[in-house]
C-alpha positions as CSV (number, residue, x, y, z in Angstrom):
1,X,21.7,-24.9,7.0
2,X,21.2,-28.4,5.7
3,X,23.8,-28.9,2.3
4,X,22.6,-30.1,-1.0
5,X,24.6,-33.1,-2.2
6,X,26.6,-30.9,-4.1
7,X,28.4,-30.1,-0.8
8,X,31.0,-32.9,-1.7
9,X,32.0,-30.0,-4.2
10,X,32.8,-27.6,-1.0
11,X,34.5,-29.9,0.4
12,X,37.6,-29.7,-1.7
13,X,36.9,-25.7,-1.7
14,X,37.0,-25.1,1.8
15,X,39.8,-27.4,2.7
16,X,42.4,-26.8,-0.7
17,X,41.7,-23.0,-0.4
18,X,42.0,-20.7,-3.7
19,X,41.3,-22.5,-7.3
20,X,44.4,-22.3,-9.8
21,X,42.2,-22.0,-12.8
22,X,42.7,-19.0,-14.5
23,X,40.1,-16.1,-13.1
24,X,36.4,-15.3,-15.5
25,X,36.5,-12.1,-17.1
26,X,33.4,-9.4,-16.3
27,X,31.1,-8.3,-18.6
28,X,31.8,-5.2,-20.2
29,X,28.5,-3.7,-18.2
30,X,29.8,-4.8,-15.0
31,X,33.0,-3.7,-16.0
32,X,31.8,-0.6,-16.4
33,X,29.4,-0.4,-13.5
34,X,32.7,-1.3,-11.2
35,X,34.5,1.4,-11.9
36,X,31.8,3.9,-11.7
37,X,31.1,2.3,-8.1
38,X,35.0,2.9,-7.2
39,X,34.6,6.3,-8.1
40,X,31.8,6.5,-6.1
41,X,32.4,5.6,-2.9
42,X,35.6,7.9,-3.3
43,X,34.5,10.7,-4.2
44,X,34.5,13.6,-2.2
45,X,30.6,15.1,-2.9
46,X,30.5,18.5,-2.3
47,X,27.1,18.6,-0.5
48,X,25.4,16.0,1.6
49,X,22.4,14.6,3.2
50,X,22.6,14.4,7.0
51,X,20.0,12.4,8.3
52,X,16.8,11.1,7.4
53,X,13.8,9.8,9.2
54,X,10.6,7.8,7.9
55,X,7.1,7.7,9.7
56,X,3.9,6.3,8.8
57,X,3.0,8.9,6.5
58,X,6.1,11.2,5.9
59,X,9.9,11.6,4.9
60,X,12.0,14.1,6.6
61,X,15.4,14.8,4.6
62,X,18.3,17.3,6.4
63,X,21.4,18.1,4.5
64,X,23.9,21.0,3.2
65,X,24.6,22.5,0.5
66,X,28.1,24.8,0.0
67,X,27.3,28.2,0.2
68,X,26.2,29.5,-3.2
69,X,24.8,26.4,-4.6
70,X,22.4,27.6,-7.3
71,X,19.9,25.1,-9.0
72,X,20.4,22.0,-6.5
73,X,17.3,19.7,-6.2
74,X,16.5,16.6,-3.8
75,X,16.3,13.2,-6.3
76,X,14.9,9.8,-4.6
77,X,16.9,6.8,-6.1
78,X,14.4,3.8,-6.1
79,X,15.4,0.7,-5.3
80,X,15.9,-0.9,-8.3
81,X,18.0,2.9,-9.7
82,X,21.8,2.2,-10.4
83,X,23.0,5.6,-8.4
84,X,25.5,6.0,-10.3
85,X,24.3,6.4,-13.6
86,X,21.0,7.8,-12.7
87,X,19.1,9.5,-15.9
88,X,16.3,10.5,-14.3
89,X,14.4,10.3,-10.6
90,X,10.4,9.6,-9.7
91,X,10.7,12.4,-7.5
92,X,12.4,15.8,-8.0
93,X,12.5,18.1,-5.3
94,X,13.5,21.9,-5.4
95,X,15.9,23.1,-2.7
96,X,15.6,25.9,-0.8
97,X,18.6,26.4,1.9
98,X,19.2,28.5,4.6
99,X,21.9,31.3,4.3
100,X,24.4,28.4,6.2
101,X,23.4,25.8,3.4
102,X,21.2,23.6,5.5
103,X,18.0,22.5,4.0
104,X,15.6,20.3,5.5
105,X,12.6,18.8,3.4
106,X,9.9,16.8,4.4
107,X,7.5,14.3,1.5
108,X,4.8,11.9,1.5
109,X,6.2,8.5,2.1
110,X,3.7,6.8,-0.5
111,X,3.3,8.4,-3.9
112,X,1.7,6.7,-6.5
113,X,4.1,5.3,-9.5
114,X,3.2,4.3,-13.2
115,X,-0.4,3.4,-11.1
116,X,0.2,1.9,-8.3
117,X,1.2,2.8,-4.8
118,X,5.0,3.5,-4.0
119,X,6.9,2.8,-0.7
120,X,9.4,5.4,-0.4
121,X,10.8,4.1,2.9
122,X,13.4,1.8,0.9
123,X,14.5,4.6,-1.2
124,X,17.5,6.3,-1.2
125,X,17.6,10.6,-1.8
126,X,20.8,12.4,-2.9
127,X,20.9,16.3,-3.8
128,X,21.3,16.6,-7.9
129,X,21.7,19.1,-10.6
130,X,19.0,18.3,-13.2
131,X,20.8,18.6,-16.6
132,X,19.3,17.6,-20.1
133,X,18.7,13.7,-20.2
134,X,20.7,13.0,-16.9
135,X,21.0,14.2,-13.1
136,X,24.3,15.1,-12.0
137,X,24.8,13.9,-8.4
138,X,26.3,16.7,-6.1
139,X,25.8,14.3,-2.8
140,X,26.2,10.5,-2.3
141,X,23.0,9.5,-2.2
142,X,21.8,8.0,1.7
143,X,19.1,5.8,3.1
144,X,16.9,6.3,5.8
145,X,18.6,6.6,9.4
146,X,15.2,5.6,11.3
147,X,12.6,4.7,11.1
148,X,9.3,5.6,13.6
149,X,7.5,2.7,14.4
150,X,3.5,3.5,14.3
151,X,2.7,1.3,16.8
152,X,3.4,-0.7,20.0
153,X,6.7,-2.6,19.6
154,X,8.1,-5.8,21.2
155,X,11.0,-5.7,24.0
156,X,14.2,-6.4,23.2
157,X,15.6,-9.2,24.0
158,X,19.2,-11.1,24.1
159,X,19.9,-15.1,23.9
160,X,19.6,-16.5,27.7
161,X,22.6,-18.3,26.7
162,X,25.2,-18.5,23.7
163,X,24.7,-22.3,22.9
164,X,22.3,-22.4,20.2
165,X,21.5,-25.0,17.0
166,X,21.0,-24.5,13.5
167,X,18.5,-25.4,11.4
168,X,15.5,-25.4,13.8
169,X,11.7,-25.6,12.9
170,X,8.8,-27.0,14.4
171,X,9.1,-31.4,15.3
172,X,12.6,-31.3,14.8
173,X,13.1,-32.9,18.5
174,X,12.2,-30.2,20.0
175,X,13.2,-31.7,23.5
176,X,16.6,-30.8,22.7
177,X,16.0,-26.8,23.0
178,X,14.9,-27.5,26.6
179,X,17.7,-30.5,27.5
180,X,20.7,-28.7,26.2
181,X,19.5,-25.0,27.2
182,X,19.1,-23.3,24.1
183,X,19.2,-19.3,23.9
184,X,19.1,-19.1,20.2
185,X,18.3,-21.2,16.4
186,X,18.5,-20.1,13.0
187,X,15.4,-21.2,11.2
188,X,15.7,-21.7,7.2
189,X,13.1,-19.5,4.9
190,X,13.2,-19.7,1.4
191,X,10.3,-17.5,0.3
192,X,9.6,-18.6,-2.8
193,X,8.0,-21.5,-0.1
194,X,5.4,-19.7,0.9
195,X,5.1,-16.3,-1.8
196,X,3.0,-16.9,-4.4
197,X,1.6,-14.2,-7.4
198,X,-1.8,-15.2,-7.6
199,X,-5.2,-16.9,-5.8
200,X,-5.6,-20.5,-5.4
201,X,-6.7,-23.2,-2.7
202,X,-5.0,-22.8,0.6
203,X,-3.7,-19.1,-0.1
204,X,-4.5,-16.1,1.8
205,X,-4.5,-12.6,0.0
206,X,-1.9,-10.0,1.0
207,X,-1.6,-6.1,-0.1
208,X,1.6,-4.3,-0.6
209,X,3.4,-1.7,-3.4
210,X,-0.4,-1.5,-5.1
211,X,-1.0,-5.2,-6.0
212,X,-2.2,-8.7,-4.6
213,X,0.3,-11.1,-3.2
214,X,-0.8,-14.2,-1.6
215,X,0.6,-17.0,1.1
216,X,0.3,-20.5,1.3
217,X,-1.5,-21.1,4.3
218,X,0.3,-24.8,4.8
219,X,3.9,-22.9,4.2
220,X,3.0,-20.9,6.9
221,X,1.7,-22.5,9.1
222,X,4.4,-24.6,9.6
223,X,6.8,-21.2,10.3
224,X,4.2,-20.7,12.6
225,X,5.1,-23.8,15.1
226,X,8.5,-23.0,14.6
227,X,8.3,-19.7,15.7
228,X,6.1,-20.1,18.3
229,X,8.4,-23.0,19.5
230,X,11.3,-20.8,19.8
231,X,9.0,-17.9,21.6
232,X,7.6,-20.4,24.7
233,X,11.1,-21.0,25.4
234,X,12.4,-17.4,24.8
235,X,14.7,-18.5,22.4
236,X,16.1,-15.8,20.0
237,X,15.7,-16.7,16.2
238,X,17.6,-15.4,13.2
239,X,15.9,-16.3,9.8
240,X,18.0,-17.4,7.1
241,X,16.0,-15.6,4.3
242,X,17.2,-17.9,1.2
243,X,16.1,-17.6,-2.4
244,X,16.2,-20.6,-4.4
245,X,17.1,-20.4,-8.2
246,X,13.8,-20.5,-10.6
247,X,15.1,-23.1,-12.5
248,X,11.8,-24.2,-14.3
249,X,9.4,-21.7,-12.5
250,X,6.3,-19.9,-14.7
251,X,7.6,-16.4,-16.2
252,X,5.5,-14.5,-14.1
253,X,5.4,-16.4,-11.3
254,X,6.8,-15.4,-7.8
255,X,9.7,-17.4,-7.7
256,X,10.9,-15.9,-11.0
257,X,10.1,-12.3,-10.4
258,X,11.5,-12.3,-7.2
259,X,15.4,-14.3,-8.5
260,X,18.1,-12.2,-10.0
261,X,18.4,-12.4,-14.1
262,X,21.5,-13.3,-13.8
263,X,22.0,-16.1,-11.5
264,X,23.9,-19.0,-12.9
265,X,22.3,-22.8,-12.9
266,X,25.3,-23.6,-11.0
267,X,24.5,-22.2,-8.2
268,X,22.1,-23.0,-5.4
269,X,20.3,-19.9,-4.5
270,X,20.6,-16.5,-5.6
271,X,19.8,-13.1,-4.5
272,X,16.7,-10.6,-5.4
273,X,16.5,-9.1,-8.2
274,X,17.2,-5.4,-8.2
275,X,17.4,-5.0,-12.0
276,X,13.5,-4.0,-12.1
277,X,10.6,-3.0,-9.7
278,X,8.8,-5.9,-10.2
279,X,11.7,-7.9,-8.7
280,X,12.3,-5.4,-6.1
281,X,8.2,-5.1,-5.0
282,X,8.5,-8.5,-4.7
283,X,11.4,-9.3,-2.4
284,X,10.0,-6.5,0.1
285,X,6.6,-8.4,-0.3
286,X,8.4,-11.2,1.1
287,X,9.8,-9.4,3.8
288,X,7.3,-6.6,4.4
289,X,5.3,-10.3,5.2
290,X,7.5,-12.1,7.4
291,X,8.5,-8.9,9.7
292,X,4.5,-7.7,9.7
293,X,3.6,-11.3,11.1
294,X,6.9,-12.0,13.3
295,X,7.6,-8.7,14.7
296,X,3.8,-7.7,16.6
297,X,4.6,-7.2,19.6
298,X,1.8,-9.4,21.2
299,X,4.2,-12.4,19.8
300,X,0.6,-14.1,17.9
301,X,2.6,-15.8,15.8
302,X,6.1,-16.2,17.5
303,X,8.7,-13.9,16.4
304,X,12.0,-13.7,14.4
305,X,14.0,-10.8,15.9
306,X,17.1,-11.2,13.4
307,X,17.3,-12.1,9.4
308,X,20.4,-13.4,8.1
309,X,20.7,-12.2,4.5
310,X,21.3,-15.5,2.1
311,X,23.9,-17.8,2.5
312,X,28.2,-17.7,2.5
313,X,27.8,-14.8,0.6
314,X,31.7,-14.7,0.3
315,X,30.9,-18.4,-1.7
316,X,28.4,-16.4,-4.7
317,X,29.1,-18.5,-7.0
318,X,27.4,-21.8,-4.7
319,X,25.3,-19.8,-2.1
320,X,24.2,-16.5,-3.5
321,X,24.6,-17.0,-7.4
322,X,24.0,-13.7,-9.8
323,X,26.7,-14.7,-12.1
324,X,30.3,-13.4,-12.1
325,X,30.3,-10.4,-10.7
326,X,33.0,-7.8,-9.6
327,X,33.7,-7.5,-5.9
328,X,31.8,-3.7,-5.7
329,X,29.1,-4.5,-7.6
330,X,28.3,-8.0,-6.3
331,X,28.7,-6.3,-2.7
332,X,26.2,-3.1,-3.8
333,X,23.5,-5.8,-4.8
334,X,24.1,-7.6,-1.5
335,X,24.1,-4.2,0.5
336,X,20.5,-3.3,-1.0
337,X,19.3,-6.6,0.1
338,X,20.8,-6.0,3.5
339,X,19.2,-2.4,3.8
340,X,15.9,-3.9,2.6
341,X,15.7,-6.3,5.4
342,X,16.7,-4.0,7.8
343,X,14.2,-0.5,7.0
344,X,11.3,-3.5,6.4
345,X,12.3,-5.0,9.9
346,X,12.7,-1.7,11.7
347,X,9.3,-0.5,10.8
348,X,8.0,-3.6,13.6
349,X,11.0,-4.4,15.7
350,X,13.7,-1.9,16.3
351,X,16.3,-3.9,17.5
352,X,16.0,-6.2,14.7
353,X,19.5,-6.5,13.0
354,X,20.3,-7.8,9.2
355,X,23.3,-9.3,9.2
356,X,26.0,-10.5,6.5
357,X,26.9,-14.4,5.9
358,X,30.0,-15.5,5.4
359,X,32.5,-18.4,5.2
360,X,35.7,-19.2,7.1
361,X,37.6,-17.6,4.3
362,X,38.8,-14.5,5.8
363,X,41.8,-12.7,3.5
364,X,41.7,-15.1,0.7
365,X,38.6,-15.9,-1.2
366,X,37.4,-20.1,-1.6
367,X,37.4,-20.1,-5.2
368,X,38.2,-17.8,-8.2
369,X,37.8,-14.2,-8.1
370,X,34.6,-13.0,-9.7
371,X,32.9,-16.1,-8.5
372,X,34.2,-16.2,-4.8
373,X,35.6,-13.4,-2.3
374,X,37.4,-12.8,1.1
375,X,35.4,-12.4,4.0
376,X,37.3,-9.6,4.8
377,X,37.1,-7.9,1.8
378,X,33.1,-7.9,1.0
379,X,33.0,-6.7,4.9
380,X,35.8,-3.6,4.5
381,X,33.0,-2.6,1.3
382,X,30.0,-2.6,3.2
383,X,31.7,-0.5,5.8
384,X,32.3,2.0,3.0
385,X,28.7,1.4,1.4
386,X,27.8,2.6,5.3
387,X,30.0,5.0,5.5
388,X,28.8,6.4,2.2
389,X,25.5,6.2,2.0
390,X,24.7,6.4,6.2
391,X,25.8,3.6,8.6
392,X,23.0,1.2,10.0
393,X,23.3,-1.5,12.5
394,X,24.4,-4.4,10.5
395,X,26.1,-7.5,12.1
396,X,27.7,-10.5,11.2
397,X,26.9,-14.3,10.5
398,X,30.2,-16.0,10.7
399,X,30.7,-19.8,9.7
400,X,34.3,-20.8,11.5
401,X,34.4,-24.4,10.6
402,X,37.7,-26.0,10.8
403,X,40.5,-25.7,7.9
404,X,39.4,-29.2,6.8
405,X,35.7,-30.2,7.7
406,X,36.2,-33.4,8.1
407,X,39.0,-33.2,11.0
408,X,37.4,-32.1,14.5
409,X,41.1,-31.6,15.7
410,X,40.2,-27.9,15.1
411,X,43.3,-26.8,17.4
412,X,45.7,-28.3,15.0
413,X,44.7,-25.7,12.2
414,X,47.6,-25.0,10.1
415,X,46.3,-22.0,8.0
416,X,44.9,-19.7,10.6
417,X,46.8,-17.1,12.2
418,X,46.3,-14.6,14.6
419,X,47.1,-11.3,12.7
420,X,43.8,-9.6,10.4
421,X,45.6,-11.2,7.0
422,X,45.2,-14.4,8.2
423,X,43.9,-16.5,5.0
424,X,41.0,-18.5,7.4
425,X,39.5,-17.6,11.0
426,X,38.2,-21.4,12.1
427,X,37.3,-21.9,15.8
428,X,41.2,-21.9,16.3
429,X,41.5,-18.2,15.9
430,X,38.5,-16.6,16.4
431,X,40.3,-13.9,18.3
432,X,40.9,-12.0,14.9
433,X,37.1,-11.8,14.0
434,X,36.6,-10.3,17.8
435,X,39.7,-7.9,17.1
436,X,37.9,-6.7,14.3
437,X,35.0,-6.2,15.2
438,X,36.6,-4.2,18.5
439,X,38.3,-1.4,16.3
440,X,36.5,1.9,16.0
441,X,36.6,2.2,12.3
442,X,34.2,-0.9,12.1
443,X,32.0,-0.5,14.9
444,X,28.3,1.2,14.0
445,X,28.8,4.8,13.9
446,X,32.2,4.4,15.7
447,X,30.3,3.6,18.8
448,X,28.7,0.1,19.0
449,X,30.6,-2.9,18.4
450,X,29.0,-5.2,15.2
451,X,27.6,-8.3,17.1
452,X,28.9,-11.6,15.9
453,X,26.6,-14.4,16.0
454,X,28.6,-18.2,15.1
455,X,26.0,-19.1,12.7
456,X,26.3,-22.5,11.1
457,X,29.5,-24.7,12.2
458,X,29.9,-28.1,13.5
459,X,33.1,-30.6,14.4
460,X,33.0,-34.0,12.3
461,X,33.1,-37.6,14.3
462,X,34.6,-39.4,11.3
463,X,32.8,-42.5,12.6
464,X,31.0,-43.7,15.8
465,X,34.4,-45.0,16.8
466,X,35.5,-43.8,20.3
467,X,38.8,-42.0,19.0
468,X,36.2,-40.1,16.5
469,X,33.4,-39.2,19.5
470,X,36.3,-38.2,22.1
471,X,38.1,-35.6,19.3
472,X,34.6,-34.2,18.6
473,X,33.9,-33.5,21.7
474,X,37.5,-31.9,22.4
475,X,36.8,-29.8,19.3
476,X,34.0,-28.4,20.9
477,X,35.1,-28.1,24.7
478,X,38.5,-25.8,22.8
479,X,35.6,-23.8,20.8
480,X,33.6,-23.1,24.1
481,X,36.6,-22.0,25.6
482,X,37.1,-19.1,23.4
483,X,33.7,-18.6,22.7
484,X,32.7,-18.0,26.4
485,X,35.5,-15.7,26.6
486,X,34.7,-13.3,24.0
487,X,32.1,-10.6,24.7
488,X,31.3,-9.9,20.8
489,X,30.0,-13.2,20.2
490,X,26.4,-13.3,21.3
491,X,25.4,-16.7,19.9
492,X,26.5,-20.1,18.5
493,X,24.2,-22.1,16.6
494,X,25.4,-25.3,16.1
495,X,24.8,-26.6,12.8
496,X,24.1,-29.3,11.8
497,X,22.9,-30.7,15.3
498,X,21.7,-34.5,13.9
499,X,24.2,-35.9,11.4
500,X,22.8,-36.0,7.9
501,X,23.2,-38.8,5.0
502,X,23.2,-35.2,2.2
503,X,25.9,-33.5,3.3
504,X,28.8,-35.4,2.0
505,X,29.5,-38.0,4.5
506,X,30.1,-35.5,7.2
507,X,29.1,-37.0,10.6
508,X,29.3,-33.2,12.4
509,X,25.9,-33.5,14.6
510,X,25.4,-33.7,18.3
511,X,23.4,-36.7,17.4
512,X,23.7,-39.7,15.3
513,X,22.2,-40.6,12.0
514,X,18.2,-40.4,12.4
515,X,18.7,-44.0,10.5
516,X,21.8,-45.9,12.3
517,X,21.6,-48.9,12.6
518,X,22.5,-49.6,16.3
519,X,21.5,-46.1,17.7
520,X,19.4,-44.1,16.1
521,X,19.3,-40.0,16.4
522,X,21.9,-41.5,19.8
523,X,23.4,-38.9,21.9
524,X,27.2,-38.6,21.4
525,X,29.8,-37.5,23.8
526,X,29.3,-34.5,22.3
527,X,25.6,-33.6,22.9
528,X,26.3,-34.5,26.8
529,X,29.0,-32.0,26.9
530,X,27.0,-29.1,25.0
531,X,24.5,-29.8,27.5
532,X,27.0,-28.8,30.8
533,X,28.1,-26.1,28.7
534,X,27.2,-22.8,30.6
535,X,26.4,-24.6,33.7
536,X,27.9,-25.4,37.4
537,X,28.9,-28.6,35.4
538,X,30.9,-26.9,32.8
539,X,34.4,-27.1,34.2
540,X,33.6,-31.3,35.2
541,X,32.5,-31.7,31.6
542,X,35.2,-29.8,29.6
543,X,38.6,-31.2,32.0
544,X,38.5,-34.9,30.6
545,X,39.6,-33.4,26.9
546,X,42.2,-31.1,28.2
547,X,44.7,-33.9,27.5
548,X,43.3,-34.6,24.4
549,X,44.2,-30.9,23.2
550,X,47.5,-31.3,25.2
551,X,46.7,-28.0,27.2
552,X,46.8,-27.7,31.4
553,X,44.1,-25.8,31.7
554,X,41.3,-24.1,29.0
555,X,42.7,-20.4,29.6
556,X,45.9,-21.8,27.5
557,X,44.0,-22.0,24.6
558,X,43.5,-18.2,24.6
559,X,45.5,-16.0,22.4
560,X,45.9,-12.7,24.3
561,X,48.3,-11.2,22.1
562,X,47.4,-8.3,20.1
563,X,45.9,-8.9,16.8
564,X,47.3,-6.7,13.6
């Protein structure tokens, strides 16, 4: 995605590694809310909640209960509940089990709440013992497993080909998608573009949770052509869904409602705001709009068949601001927005996939704790969230840029290794990230492997010199060799494909400077290579840099050793 100017601040981040300034202190309330999390997740519940399924109309809940259980009820935990300190529940349920424990139940997904109608489908349910003035949970509480679709879906469908460009919409030289033989784009939404709490001139009207949103038509319009774009040239598309700070937005305006309270002005974007059901209505209003209109399965509008859930969220305190935040709770925020996207999507498209975005930082955070965090870790917590409260089929939006972004020589990376502590994964070892993703423990209910797409990374010409273009170029001919290797990795969207004057002097398109002087937008060396990339030309295209990477042939840049 395109940087702000502020990106010169990154910079120095993403190349030095770990701040020394001394680490922020929590609040006392998320101090608090940590350590009941911890607990949480590692507790051993002595009854559970199996599976659950949503239709159009109903919820069907299956779980056990140990034998003599006496006085156990079935509690929904809104969206906006904290679980673990839940006082009370919208919906209480008796429970009756069978002489084995089991129980199954079956509700009304809509219910009406304080006056309004209530989507149950992003709700979670957990068995509890009602007790004056608070429930007592006897289960981790789960979210739905499936969801039914109620009506005709579209097909799945795969990139044609793992070259791909970021930051695509509609005009954008759109020859390029054909030229280079594009399978796949990421196309940037923030939804405070287009969401809007009340009527005006060039807005359409909307219904969801009981109340009145409404588009702008001209916002939309314009993800229209970009979608549709994509869809004549069956071109996958994952939506970046971003959410820009309010900064000096109305009180009760969408782009305030929908932002978390406690973002920090230093950041860039932020993410929803689970702290009420206002906030929470309107973020699935967002989405419930985006995956209604982009996931028919008569393609009207085009279609996005994967969101990307906010930006680096391993950078919070830049990308995904909601203050300074311990690692559990900041990842339990980020996990709620991940299962919101997912349930919304899955009502339209069932192979629509939510997936997590992240930096090159892999066991060592960017920055200071409580305002940045390892890769690695914030993934190892949502494979306990899953594993906690029911696995779904989330996957992963890696950004391997090289050590330092200004160097292309990406195979001269110092700081990554090949073993799962390694403090980066660039394009040098992106071996690990497959390793990872190829152990049991990790894969979607120990079965499927996570898919990887290579979201947003580029290799920097430090000029238009011919030194610059050629190690550009060989940057990206050692990237393709690994990338075509590796089964997991079902996409890389090259980012940013046209260099750009805001994003601190980096020169890392395929393209030159819209504005050069002597060859505007021109083609580098490197856009002529992406373009023989997966073709009978490949192998012509990519032997010229072999020297240049001091390798004898591509299969040398391989590591085939075991990662640990």
């Amino acid at each position: 995605m395109t940087k702000p100017m502020k990106y010169l601040l990154l910079l120095v981040v993403f190349t030095a590694g770990s701040s020394a300034a001394a680490p922020p202190s929590p609040g006392p309330a998320d101090a608090e809310h940590e350590k009941r999390l911890a607990a949480y997740l590692a507790r051993p519940f002595p009854a559970s909640i199996t599976a659950i399924s949503v239709d159009s109309k109903a919820i069907r809940v299956e779980g056990r209960l140990p034998a003599g259980t006496l006085g156990a009820s079935l509690a929904e935990v809104p969206l906006w509940a904290d679980v673990t300190d839940l006082k009370s529940s919208p919906t209480v349920l008796p429970i009756a089990p069978a002489g084995d424990g089991r129980f199954t139940l079956t509700t009304d997904r809509h219910a009406e709440l304080d006056g309004r109608r209530h989507d149950r489908l992003l709700s979670r349910w957990a068995v509890v013992r009602q007790e004056p003035g608070t429930l007592t949970l006897l289960s981790a509480a789960r979210w739905a497993d499936a969801v039914n679709p109620s009506a005709e879906t579209p097909p799945p469908m795969k990139p044609t080909s793992k070259k791909g460009l970021g930051g695509f919409h509609a005009g954008r030289l759109t020859s390029d998608l054909d030229e280079l033989g594009i399978g796949a784009v990421t196309v940037n939404i923030p939804i405070t573009a287009f969401m809007r709490t009340d009527a005006g001139p060039g807005r359409t009207a909307f219904d969801y949770a009981g109340r009145t949103w409404w588009g702008e038509d001209r916002s939309v319009a314009g993800f229209d052509r970009t979608m549709l774009d994509a869809a004549a040239r069956k071109i996958v598309v994952s939506a970046i869904v971003l959410i820009p700070l309010p900064r000096s937005a109305a009180k009760d305006s969408f782009a305030s409602l929908v932002a978390h309270p406690d973002a920090n002005p230093a950041g860039t974007y932020t993410m929803p705001n689970f702290t009420s059901r206002a906030g929470c209505d309107a973020y699935a209003a967002a989405m419930e709009f985006l995956a209604s209109r982009y996931g028919r399965a008569d393609g009207k509008f085009g279609r996005i068949h994967h969101y990307i859930l906010h930006n680096e969220v391993d950078a919070g305190w830049e990308w995904t601001n909601v203050g300074e935040k311990p690692a559990n709770v900041y990842l339990e925020l980020y996990h709620r927005s991940m299962r919101t996207a997912h349930l919304i999507a899955r009502q339209y498209d069932p192979n629509a996939k939510a997936f997590i975005s992240l930096t090159h930082h892999w066991a060592k955070a960017g920055g200071p704790a409580l305002r940045y965090y390892a890769s690695r870790d914030l993934l190892e917590l949502l494979l306990s969230f899953s594993r906690v409260e029911g696995d779904f089929d989330w996957a992963i939006a890696h950004h391997p840029y090289p050590q330092d972004l200004r160097n292309p020589r990406t195979w001269e990376d110092k700081q990554p290794g090949f073993s799962f502590d390694t403090p980066k994964i660039t394009l040098r070892n992106l071996e690990v990230l497959d390793a990872w993703v190829s152990q049991r423990r990790t894969m979607y209910l120990g079965k499927s492997r996570r898919t990887i797409h290579l979201s947003e990374q580029g290799l920097n010409s430090r000029d238009y010199s011919d030194k610059s273009l050629t190690d550009q170029a060989a940057g990206l001919a050692y990237a393709w060799s690994k990338i075509r290797s590796l089964d997991s990795i079902e996409a890389f969207q090259y980012h940013n494909w046209i260099d750009n004057r805001h994003e601190g002097g980096l020169r890392i398109g395929l393209r030159r400077f819209p504005d050069d002087e002597t060859e505007p937008l021109g083609k580098k060396p490197i856009w002529t290579l992406y373009k023989a990339l997966g073709t009978a030309g490949e192998a012509a295209a990519m032997k010229p840099y072999l020297d240049v990477v001091n390798l004898k042939s591509w299969d040398q840049a391989i590591h085939r050793q075991a990662v640990k």
